[in-house]
C-alpha positions in Angstrom: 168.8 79.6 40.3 170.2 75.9 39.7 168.4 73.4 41.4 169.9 71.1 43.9 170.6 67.6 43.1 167.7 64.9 44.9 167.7 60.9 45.3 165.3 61.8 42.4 167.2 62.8 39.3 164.7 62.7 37.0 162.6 66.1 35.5 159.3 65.3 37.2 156.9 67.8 36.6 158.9 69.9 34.3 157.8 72.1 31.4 158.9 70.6 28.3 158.4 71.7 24.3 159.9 69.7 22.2 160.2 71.0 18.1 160.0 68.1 15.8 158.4 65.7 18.2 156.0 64.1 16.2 158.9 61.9 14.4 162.3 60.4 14.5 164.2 61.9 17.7 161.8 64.5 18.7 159.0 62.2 19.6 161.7 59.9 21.0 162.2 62.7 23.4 158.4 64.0 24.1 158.3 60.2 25.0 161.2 60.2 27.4 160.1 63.1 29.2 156.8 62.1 29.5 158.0 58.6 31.2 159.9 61.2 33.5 157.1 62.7 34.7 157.8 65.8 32.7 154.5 68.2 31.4 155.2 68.3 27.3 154.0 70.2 24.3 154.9 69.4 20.9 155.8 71.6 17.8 155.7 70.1 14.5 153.9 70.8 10.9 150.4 71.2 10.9 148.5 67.5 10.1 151.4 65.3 11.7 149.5 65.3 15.2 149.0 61.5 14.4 152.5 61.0 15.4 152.6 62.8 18.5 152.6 60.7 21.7 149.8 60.4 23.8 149.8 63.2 26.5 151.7 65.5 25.0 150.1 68.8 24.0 150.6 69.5 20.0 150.7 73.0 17.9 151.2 72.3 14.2 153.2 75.4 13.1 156.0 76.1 11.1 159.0 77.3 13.1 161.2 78.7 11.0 158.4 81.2 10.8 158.6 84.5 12.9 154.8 84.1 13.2 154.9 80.9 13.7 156.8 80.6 16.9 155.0 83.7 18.3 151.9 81.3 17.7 153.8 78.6 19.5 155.0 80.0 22.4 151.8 82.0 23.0 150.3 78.2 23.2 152.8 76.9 25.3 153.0 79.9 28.0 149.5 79.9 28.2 148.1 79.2 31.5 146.5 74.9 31.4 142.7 74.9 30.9 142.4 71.7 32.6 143.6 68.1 33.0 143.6 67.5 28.9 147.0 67.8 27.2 146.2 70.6 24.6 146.0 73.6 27.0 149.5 75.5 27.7 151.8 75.2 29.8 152.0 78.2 31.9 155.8 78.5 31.7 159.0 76.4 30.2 161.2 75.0 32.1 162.9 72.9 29.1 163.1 73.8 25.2 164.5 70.9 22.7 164.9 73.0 19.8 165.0 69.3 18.2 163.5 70.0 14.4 165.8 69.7 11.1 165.8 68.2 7.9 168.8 66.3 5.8 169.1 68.9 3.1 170.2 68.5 -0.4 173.0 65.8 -1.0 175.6 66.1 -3.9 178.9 67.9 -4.5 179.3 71.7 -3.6 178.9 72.7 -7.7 175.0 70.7 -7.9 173.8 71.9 -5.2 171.2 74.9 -5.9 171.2 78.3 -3.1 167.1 77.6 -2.7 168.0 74.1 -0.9 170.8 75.5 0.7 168.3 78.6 1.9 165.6 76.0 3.2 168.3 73.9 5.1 169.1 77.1 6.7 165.8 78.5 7.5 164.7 74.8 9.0 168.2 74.2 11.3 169.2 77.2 12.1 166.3 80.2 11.9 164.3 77.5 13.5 166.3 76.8 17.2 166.9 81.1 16.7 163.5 81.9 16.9 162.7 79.5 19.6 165.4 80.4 21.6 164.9 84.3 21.7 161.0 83.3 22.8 162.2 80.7 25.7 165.3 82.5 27.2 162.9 85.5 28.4 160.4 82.5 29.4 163.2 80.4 31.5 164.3 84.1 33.3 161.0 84.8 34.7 160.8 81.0 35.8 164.4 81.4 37.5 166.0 79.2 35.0 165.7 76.1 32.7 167.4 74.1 30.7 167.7 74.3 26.4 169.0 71.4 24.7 169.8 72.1 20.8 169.9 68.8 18.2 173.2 69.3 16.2 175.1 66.3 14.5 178.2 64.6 14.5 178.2 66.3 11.3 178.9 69.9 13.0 181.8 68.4 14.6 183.3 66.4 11.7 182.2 68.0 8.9 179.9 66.0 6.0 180.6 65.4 2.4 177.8 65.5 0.0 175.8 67.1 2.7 177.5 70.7 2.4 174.0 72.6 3.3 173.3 70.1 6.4 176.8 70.3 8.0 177.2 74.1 8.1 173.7 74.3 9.5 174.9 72.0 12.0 178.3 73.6 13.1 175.7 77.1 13.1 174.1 75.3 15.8 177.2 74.5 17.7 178.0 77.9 18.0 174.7 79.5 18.9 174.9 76.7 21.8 178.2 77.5 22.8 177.0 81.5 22.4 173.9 80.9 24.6 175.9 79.1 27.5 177.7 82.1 28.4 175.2 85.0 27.8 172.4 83.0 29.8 174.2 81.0 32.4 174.3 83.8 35.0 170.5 83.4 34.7 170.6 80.0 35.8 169.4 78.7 31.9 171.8 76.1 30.7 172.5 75.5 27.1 174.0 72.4 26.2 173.9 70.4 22.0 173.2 67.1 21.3 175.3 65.5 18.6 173.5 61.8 17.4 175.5 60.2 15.1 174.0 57.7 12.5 170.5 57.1 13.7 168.6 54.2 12.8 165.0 55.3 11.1 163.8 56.3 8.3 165.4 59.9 8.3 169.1 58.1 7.8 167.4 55.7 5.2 166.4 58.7 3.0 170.6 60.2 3.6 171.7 56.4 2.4 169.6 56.3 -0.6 169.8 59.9 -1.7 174.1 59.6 -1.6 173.4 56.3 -3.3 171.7 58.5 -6.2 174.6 61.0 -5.9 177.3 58.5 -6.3 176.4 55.3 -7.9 177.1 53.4 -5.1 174.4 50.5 -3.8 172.7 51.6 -0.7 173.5 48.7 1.0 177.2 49.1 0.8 176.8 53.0 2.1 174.8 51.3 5.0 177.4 49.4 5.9 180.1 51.6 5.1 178.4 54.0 8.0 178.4 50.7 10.7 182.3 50.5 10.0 182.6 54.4 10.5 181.2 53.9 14.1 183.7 52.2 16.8 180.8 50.2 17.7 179.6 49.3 14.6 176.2 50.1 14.9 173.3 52.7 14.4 172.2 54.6 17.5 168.7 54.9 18.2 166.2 57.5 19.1 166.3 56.8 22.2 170.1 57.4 23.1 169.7 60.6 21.8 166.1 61.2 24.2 167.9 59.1 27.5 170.8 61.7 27.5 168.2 64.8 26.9 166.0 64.0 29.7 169.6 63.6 32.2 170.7 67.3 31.0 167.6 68.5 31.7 167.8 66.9 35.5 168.8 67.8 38.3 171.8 65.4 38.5 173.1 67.7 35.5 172.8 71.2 37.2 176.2 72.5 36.8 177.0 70.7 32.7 176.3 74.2 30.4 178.1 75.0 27.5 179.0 71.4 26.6 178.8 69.6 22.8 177.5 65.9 23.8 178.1 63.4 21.1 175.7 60.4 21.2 176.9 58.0 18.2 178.7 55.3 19.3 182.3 56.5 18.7 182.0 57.8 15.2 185.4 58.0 14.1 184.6 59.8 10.7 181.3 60.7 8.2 183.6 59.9 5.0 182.4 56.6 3.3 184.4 55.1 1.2 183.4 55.8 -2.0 185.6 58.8 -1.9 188.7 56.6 -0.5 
């Protein structure tokens, strides 16, 4: 079922969860849904509630745990127990498989297979898991809509940031992969590529390939400006404005598509390699 396009593009009184939201470009999104008019739940690590916005519903929960997204989704297709935020759902109309971490940083021979493992499990297991639970969800509902946070990294490749990169071209393709087995079904996949993001995530990447290199932070900062057409960071809020239009209405027929939000990045290679 695809839903016709209204004066009203927005995703008013959608079902939203949102993974990650209690930071960064998840809560970004939980925010820019809610503003919509969207119903939203938010997944994140148990004790980081303090982040979430208000009105949002919260489960703290691993998700790159099997058990833990059971636990999830069992919250979030619950049927509401009243006008508070922290009852379910009763359905899902959108999933933002949204949470990831940066990984390890360094060249290929330092880096260790247990933080290449957790980059994985994080990244990739994580958006799996949350996928198989909400495509069955979305069927019974006639359709929906599941947007999957990649990188510009998954396009372009990333050195120093071997484990990060691959998990990010993984997600590509299990976008790509869900576009075509679930769009007959009226479920549209589409991936979110931010570039550099201004916060405290793309801090941590600048002063951990500062460590790795020898290079000042400050000139890796700017080095990533000059790698973006427009010289600048995005924000969090790019990356939520585009969400909340593929989620819409006015979006009903763009599945299968790999959406770069970073300004023009022309490449991730700073140049203390050139």
């Amino acid at each position: 079922m695809v839903t016709p396009v209204g004066d009203d593009s927005r995703p008013a009184g959608q079902r939203v969860l949102v993974t990650g939201g209690a930071s960064g470009i998840g809560h970004a999104m939980a925010t820019a849904f809610l503003e919509a008019g969207a119903r939203v739940h938010v997944a994140d690590l148990p004790g980081t509630d303090d982040g979430v916005p208000d009105g949002c519903g919260f489960t703290g929960v691993d998700v790159s745990e099997p058990a833990g997204v059971d636990a999830l989704f069992d919250a979030v297709l619950a049927a509401p127990t009243g006008a508070g935020a922290d009852g379910g759902l009763g359905g899902l109309d959108v999933l933002c498989a949204n949470v990831g971490i940066a990984g390890p940083t360094g060249p290929i021979e330092d880096l260790d297979a247990e933080g290449w493992d957790r980059t994985m499990e994080v990244n990739v297991r994580s958006a799996f898991l949350c996928c198989r639970r909400a495509v069955p969800a979305m069927r019974a509902a006639g359709g929906g809509s599941i947007l999957l946070t990649s990188s510009t990294a998954g396009i372009t490749g990333f050195p120093m940031r071997t484990p990060y990169a691959a998990s990010k071209y993984a997600i590509v393709g299990l976008g790509d992969t869900l576009a075509m087995e679930c769009g007959e079904f009226g479920i549209r996949t589409n991936v979110l590529c931010p570039g550099s993001v201004d916060g405290d995530r793309m801090r941590r990447v600048i002063e951990a390939e500062a460590e790795a290199t020898g290079a000042s932070a400050a000139d890796l900062c700017s080095a990533y400006e000059k790698q973006v057409s427009m010289r600048t960071f995005v924000e969090g809020r790019d990356i939520a404005a585009m969400a909340v239009f593929l989620a819409s209405p006015a979006a009903r027929y763009v599945n299968g598509q790999v959406i770069s939000v970073d300004g023009g990045l022309e490449t991730l290679r700073t140049t203390w390699r050139t």
